[in-house]
C-alpha positions in Angstrom: -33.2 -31.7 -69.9 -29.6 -31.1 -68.8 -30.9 -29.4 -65.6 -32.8 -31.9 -64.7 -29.8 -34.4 -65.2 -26.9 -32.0 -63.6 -30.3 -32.0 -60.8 -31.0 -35.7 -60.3 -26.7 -36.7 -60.4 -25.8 -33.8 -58.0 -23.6 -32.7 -60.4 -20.4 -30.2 -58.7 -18.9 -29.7 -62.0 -19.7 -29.0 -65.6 -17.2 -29.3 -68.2 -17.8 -27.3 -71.6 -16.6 -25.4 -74.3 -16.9 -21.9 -74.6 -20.3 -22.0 -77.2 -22.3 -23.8 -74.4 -21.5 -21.6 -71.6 -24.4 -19.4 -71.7 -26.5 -22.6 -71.5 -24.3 -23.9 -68.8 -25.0 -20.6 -66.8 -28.8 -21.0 -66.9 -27.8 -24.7 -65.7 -25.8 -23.0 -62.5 -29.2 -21.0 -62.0 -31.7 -24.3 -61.8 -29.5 -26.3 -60.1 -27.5 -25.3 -56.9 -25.1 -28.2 -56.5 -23.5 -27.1 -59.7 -20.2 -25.1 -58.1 -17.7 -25.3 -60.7 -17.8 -24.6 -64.6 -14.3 -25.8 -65.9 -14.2 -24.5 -69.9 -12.0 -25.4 -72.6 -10.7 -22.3 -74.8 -9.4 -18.3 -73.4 -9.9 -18.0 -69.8 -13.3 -16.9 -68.7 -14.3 -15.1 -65.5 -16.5 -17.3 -63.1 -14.5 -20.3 -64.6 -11.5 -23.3 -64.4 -9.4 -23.0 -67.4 -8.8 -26.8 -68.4 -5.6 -25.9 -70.0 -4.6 -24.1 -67.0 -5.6 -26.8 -64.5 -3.4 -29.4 -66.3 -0.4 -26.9 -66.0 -0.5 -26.6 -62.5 2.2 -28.3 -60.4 0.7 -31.1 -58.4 3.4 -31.2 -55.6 1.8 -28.5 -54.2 -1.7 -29.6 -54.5 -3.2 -30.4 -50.9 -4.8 -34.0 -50.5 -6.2 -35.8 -47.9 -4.7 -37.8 -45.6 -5.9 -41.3 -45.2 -9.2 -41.0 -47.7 -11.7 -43.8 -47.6 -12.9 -43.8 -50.9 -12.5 -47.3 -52.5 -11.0 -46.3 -56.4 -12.6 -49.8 -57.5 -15.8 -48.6 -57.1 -16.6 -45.6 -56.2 -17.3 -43.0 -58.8 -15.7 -40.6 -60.8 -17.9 -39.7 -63.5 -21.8 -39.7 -64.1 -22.0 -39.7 -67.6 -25.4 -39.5 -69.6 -26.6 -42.1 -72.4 -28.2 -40.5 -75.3 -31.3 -41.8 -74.4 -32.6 -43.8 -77.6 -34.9 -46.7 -75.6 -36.2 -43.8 -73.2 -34.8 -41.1 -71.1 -31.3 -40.6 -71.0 -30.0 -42.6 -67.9 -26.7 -42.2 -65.8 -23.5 -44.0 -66.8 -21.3 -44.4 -63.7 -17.6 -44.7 -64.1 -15.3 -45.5 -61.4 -12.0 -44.3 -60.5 -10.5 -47.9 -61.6 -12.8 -47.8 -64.8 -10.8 -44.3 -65.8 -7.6 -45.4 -65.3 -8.2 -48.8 -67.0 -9.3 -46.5 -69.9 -6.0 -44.6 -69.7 -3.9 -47.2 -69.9 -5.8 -48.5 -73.1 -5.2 -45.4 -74.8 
């Protein structure tokens, strides 16, 4: 089921802990747009680090010049409801919706 949902969002990225990574690997295998496995826990070859990633220093990070994606509504995050009236369907969170998050927290 996850491979047919990383499949129909075009998911880049998969996020995970280091129990699911096996399953996350198969994932990779079945769907070709997935490109980057960031994991939680000891670095892991083939992987992001999420600890690591939020160390890095962002004044040295490279981004683009005059980008045209509108924050308000276009998306950040495809996130998948359980499912419980039917199959699970695609939640889509925008850049603003993230941030509007943040600052509630």
């Amino acid at each position: 089921e996850i491979s047919k949902l990383a499949a129909r969002f075009k998911a880049k990225a998969v996020v995970t802990v280091l129990e699911l990574l096996p399953l996350v690997r198969a994932i990779q295998e079945e769907c070709a747009s997935v490109k980057y496995v960031i994991s939680a826990g000891k670095p892991v070859e083939g992987t992001h680090n999420f600890f690591e990633m939020i160390k890095a220093d962002p004044s040295e990070a490279e981004f683009l010049d005059g980008s045209k994606i509108d924050t308000s509504n276009e998306p950040a995050v495809i996130m998948s409801s359980s499912g419980t009236t039917g199959l699970p369907k695609g939640v889509v969170l925008t850049h603003n919706n993230t941030q509007l998050a943040q600052r509630k927290l």
